[in-house]
Backbone as JSON Lines, residues from 0, in Angstrom:
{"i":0,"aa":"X","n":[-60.59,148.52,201.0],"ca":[-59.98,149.07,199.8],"c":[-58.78,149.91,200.19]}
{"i":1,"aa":"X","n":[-57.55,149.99,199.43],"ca":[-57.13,150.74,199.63],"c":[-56.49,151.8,198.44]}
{"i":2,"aa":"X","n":[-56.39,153.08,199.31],"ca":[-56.35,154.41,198.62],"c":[-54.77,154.85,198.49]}
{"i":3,"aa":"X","n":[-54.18,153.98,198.97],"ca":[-52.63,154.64,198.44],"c":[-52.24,155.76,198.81]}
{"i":4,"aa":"X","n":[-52.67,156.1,200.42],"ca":[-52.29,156.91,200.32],"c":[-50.78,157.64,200.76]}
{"i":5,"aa":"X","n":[-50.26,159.08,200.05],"ca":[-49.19,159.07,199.34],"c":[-48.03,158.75,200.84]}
{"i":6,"aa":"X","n":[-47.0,158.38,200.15],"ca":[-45.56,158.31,201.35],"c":[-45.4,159.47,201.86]}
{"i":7,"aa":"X","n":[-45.64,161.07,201.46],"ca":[-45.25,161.84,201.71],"c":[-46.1,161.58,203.78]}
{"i":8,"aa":"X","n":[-47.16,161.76,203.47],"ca":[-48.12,162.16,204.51],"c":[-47.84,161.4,206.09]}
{"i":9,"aa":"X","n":[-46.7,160.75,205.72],"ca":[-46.27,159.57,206.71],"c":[-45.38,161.07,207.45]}
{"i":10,"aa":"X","n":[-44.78,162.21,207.14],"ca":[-43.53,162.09,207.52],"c":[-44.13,163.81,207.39]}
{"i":11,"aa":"X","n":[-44.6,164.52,207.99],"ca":[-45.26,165.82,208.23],"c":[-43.97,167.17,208.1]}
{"i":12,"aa":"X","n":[-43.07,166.56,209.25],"ca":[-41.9,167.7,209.47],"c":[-40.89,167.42,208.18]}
{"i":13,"aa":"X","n":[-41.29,166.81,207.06],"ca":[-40.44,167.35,205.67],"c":[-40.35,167.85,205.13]}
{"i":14,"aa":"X","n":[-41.35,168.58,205.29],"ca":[-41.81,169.43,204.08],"c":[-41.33,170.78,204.09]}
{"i":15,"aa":"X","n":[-40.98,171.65,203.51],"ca":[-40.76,173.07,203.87],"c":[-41.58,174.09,204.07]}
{"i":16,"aa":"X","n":[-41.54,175.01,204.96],"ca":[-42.82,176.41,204.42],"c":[-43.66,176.22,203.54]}
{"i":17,"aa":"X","n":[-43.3,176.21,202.37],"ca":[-43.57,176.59,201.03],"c":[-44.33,175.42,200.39]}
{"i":18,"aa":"X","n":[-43.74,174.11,200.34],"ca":[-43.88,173.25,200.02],"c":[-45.39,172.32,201.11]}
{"i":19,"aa":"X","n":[-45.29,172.73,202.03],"ca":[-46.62,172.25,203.31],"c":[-47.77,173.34,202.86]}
{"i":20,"aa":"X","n":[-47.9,174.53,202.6],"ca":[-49.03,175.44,202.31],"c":[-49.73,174.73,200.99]}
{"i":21,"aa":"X","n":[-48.68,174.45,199.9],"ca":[-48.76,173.87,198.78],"c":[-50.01,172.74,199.35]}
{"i":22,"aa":"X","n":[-49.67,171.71,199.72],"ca":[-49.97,170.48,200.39],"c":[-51.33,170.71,201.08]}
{"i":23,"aa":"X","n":[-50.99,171.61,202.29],"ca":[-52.67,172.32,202.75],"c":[-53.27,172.6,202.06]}
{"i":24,"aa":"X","n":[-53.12,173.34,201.31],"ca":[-54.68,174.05,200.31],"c":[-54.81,172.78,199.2]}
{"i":25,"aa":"X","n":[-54.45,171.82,199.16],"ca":[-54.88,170.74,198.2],"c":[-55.58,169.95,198.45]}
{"i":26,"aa":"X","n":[-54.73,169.75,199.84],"ca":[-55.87,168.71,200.35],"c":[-57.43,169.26,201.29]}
{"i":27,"aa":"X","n":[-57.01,170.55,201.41],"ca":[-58.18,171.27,201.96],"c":[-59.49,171.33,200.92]}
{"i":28,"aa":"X","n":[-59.17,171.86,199.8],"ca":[-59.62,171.95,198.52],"c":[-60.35,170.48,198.14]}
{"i":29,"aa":"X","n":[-59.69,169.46,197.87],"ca":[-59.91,167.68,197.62],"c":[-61.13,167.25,198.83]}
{"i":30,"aa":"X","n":[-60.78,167.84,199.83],"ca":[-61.73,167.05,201.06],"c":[-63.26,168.53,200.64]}
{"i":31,"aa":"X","n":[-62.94,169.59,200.75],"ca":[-64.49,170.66,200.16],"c":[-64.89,169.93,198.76]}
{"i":32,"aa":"X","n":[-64.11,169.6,198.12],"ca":[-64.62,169.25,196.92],"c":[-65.2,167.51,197.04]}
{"i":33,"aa":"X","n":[-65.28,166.68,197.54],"ca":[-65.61,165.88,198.12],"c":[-67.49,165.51,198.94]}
{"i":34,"aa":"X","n":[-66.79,166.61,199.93],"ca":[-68.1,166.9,200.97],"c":[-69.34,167.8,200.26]}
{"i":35,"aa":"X","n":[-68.89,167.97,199.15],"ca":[-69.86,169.4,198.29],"c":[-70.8,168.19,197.49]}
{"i":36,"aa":"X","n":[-70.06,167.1,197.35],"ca":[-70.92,166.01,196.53],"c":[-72.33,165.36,197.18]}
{"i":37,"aa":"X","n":[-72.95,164.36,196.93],"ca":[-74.07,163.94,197.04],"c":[-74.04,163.31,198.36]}
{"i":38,"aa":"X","n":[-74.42,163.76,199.91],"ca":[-73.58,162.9,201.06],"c":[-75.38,162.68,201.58]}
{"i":39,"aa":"X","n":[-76.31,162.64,200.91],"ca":[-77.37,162.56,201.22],"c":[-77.52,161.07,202.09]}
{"i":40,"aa":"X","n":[-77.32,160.1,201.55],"ca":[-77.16,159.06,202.36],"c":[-76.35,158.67,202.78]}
{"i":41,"aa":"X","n":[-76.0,159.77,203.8],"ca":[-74.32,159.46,204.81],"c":[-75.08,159.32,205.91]}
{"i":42,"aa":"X","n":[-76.07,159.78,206.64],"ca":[-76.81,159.87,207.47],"c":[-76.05,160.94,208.51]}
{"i":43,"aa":"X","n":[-75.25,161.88,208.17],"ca":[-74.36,163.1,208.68],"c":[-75.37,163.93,208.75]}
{"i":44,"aa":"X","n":[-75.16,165.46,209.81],"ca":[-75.6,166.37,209.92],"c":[-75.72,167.29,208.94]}
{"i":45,"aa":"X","n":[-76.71,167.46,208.11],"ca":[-76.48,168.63,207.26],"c":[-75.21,169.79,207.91]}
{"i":46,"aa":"X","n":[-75.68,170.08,209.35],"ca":[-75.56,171.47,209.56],"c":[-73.52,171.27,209.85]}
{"i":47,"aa":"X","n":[-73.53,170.48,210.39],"ca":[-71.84,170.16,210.69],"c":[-71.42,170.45,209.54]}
{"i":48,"aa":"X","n":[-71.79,169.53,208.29],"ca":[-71.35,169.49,207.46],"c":[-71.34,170.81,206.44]}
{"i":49,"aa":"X","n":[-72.24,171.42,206.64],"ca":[-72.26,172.69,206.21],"c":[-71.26,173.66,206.98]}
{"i":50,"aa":"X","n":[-71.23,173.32,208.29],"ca":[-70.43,174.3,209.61],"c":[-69.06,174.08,208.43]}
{"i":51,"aa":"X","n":[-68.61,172.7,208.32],"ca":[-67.41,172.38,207.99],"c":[-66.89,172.93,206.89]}
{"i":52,"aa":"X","n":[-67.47,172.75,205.94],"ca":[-67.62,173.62,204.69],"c":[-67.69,174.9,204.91]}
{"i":53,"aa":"X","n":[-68.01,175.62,205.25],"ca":[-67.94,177.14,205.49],"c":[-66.16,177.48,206.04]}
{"i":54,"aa":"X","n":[-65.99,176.28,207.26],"ca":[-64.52,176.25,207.58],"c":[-63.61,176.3,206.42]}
{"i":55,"aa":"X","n":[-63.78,175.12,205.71],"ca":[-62.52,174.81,204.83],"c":[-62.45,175.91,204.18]}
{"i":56,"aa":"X","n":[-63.27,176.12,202.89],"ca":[-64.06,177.7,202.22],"c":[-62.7,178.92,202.95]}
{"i":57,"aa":"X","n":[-63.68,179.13,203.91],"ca":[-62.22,180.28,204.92],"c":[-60.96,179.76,204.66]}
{"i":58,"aa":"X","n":[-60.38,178.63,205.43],"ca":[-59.36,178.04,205.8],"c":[-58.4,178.11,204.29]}
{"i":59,"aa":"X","n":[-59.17,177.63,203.0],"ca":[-58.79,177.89,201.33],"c":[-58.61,179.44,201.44]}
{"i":60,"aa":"X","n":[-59.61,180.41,201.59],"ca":[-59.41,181.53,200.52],"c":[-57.97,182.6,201.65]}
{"i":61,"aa":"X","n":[-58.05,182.08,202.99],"ca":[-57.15,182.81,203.64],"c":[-55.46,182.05,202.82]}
{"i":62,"aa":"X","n":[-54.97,181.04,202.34],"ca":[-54.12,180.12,201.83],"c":[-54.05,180.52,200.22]}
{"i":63,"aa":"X","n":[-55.05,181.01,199.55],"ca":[-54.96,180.82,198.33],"c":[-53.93,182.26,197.93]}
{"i":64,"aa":"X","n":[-53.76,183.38,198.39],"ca":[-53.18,184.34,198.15],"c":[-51.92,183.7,198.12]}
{"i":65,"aa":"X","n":[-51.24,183.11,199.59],"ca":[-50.13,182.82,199.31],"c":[-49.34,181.62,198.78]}
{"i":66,"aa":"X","n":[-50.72,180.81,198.25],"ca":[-50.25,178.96,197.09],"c":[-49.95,180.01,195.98]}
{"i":67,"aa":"X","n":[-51.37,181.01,195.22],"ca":[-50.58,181.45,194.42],"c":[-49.21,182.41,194.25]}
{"i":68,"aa":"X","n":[-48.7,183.27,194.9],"ca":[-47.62,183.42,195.39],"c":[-46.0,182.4,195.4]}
{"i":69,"aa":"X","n":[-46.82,181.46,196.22],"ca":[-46.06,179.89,196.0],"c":[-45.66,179.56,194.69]}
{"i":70,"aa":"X","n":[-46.68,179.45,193.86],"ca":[-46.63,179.05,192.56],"c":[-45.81,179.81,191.38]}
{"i":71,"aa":"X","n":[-46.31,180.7,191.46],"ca":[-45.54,181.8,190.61],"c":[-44.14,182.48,190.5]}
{"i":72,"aa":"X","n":[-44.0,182.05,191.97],"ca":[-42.72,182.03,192.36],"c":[-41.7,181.08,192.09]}
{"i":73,"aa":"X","n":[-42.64,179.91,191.67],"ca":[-42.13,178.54,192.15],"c":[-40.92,178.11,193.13]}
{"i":74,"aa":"X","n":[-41.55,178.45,193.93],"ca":[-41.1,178.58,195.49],"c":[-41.16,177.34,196.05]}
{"i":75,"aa":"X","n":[-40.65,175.88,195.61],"ca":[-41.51,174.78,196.22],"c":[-40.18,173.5,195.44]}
{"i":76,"aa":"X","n":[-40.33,172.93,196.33],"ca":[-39.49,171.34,196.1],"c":[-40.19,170.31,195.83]}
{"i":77,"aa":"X","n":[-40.83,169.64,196.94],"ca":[-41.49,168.57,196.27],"c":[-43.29,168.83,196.33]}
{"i":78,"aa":"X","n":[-43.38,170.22,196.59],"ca":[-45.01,170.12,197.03],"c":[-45.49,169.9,195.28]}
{"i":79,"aa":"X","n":[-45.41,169.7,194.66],"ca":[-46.08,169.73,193.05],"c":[-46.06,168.03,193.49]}
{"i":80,"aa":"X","n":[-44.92,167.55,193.3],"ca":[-44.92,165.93,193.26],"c":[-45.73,165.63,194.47]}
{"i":81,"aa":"X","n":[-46.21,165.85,195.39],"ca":[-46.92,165.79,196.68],"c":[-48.23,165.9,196.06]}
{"i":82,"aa":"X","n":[-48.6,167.03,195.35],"ca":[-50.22,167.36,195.23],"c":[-50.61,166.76,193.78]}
{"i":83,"aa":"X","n":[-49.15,166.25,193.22],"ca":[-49.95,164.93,192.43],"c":[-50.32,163.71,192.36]}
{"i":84,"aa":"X","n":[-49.73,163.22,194.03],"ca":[-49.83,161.94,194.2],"c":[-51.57,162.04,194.95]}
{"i":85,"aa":"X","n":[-51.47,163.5,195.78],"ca":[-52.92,163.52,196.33],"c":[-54.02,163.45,195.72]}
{"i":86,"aa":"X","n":[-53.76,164.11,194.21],"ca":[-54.53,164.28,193.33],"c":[-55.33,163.01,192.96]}
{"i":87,"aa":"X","n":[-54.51,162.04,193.06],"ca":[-54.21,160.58,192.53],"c":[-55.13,160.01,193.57]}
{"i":88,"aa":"X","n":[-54.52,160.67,194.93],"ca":[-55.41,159.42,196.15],"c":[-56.78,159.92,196.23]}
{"i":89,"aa":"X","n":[-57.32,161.35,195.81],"ca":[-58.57,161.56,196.26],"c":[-59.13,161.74,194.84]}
{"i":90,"aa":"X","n":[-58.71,161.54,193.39],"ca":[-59.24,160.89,192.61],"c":[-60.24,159.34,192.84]}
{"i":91,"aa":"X","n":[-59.23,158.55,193.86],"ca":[-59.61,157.06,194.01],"c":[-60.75,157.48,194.99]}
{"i":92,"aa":"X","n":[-60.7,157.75,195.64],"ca":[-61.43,158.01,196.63],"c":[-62.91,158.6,196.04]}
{"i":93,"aa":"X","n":[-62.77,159.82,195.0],"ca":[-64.1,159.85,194.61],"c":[-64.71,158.67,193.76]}
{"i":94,"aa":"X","n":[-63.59,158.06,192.88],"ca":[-64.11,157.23,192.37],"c":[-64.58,155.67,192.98]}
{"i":95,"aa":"X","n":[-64.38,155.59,193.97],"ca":[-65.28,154.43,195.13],"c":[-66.37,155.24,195.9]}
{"i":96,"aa":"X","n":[-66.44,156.31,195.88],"ca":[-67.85,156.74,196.33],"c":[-69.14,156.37,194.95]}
{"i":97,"aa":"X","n":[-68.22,156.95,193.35],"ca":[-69.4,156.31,192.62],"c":[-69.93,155.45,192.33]}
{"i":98,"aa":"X","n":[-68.57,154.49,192.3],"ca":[-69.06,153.03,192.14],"c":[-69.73,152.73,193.27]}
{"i":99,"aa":"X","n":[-69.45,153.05,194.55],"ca":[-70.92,152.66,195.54],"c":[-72.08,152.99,195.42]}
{"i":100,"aa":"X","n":[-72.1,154.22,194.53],"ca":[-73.48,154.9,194.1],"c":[-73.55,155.96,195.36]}
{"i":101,"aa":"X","n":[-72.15,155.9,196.25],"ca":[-72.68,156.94,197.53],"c":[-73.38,156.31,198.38]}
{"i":102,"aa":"X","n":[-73.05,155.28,198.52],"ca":[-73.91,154.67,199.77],"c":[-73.6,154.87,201.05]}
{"i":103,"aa":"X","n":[-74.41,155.11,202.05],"ca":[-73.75,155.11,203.59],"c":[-72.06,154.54,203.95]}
{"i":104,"aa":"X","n":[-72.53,153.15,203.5],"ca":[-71.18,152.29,203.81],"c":[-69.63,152.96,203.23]}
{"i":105,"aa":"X","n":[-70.09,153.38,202.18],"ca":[-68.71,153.84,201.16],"c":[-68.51,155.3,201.57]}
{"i":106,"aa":"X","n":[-69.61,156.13,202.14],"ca":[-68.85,157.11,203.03],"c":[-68.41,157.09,203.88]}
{"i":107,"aa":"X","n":[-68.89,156.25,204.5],"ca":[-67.67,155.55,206.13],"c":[-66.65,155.41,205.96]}
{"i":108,"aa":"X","n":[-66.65,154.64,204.75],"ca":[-64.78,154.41,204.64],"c":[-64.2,156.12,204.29]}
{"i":109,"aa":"X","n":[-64.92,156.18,203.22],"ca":[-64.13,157.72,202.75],"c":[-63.96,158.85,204.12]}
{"i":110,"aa":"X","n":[-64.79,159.06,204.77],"ca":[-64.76,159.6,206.53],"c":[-64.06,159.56,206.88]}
{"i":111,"aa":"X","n":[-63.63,157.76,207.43],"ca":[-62.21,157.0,207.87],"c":[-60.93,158.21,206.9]}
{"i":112,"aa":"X","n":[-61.04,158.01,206.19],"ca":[-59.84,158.56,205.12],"c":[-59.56,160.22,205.57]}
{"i":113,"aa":"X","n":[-60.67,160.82,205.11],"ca":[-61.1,162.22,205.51],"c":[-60.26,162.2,207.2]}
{"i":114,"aa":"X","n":[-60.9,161.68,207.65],"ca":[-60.6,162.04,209.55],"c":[-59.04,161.83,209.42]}
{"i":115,"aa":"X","n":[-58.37,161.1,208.71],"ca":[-56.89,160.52,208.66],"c":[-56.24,162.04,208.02]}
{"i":116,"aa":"X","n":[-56.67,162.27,207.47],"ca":[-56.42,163.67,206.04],"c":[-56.06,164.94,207.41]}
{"i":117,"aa":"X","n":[-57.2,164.86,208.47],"ca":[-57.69,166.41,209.39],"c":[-56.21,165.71,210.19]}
{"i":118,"aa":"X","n":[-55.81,164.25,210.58],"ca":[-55.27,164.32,211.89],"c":[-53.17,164.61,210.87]}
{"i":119,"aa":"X","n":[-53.27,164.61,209.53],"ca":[-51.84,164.63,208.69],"c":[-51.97,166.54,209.34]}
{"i":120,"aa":"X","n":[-52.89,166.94,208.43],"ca":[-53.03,168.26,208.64],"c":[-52.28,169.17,209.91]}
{"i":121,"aa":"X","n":[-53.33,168.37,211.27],"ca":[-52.92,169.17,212.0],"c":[-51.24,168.91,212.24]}
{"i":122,"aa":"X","n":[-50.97,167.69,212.09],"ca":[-49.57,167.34,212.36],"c":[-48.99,168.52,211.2]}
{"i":123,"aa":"X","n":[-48.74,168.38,210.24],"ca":[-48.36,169.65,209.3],"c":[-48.47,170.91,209.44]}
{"i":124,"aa":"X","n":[-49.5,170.97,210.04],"ca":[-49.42,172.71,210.68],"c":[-48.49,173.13,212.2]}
{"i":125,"aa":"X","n":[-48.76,172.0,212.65],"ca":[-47.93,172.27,214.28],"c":[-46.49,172.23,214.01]}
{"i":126,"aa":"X","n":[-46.28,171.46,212.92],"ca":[-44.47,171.23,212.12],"c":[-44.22,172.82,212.05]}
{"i":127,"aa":"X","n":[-45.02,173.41,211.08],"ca":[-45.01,174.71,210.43],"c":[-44.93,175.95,211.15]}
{"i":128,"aa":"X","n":[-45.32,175.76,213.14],"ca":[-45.41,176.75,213.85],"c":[-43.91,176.32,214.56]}
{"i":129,"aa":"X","n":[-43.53,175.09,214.66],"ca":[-41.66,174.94,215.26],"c":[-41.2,175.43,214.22]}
């Protein structure tokens, strides 16, 4: 299947300051909100998965002071058009976990996706420290 996911994520060092924090806490947010769902028959570690969640949780509320900041400011170029296309890809994404009913198989793929999401990330953050 595929999830479309957005053109932006191809291309990490485009984004600005402002516009990449935007981007982080969305997709940080999309992947907790995700993993918080029914992963009972993923055959995953509770406890990782809990470890992980506790991460993101942090990783969000240390980010959220300054998205909203971001926002209010509207301090930002294309991160809005960015976190609506994400919106879009991890919409699809939950919605092939239901139609699988959540089956093992259909979290594999979503995983696949997820693990793709952690390796944009770190590329986006290492942009953000040059």
């Amino acid at each position: 299947m595929d999830f479309q996911v957005p053109e932006e994520m191809n291309q990490a060092q485009q984004f600005r300051k402002e516009d990449a924090i935007l981007v982080i806490y969305e997709m940080l947010q999309q992947i907790f909100n995700i993993l918080t769902r029914d992963f009972s028959s993923t055959g995953w570690s509770e406890t990782i998965i809990e470890d992980l969640l506790v991460e993101l949780y942090g990783q969000m509320n240390r980010l959220q002071p300054i998205q909203k900041e971001i926002m209010q400011e509207q301090n930002f170029t294309m991160g809005d058009t960015t976190v609506l296309h994400l919106k879009k890809y991890y919409f699809n994404l939950v919605q092939y976990l239901e139609s699988k009913e959540y089956n093992r198989c259909a979290w594999t793929v979503v995983r696949v996706q997820i693990l793709t999401n952690f390796s944009f990330l770190m590329r986006l953050t290492a942009s953000l420290r040059d």
